[in-house]
C-alpha positions in Angstrom: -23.6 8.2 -12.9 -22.3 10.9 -10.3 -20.3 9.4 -7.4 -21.3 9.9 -4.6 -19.5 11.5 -1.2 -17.8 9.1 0.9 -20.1 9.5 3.9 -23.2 9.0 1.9 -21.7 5.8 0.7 -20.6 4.5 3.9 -24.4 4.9 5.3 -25.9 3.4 2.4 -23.4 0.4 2.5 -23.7 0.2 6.3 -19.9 0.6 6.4 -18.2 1.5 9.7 -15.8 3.8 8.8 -14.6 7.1 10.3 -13.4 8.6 7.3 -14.5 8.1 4.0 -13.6 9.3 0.3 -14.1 9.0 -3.3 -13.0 9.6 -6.8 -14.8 8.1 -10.1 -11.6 7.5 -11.6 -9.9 6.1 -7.8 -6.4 8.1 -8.9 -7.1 11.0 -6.0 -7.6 11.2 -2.5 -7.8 13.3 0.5 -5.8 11.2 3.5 -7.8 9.5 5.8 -8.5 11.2 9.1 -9.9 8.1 11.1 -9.5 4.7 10.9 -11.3 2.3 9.7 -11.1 4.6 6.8 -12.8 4.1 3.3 -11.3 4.9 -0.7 -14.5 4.8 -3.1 -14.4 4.4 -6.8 -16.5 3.8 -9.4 -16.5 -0.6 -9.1 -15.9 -0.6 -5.3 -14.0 -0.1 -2.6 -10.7 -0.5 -0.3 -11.2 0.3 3.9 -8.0 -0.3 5.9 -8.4 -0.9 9.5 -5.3 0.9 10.6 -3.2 3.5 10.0 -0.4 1.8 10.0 -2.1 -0.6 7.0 -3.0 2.5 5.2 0.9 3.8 5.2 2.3 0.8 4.3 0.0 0.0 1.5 2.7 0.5 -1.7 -0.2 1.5 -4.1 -0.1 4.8 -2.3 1.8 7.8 -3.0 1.6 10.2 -0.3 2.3 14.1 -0.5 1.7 17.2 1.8 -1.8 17.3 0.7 -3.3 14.5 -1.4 -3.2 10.6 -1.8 -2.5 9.3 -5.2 -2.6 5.8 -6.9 -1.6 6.0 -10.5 -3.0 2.9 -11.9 -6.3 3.6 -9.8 -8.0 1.9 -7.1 -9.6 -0.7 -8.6 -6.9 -1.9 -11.0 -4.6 -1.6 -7.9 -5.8 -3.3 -4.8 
């Protein structure tokens, strides 16, 4: 099955979010603009309240551009 984009998935879910991504394998990310904000994979999903959550969350691996977590986001969090 295609994933879906974040924002579709937020509606559907009735999610309150102000940013929202996804990734079928959950290893790549855009950053979250807005908080809540909402990381979709395949078998679910992580939203952190706060950008100070989303920072310190040591899953994450942070670069100029993207948001990685190497084991994925449902085998991580």
């Amino acid at each position: 099955m295609k994933m879906q984009r974040g924002k579709f998935l937020t509606k559907f879910y009735k999610m309150d979010s102000r940013s929202a991504y996804c990734h079928g394998e959950g290893r790549w990310y855009h950053p979250l603009k807005g908080f809540p904000g909402v990381y979709f994979d395949h078998d679910g999903c992580v939203v952190f309240q706060t950008e100070t959550e989303f920072i310190a969350c040591p899953y994450l691996v942070f670069d100029n551009v993207t948001v990685t977590i190497p084991c994925g986001l449902s085998d991580s969090l």
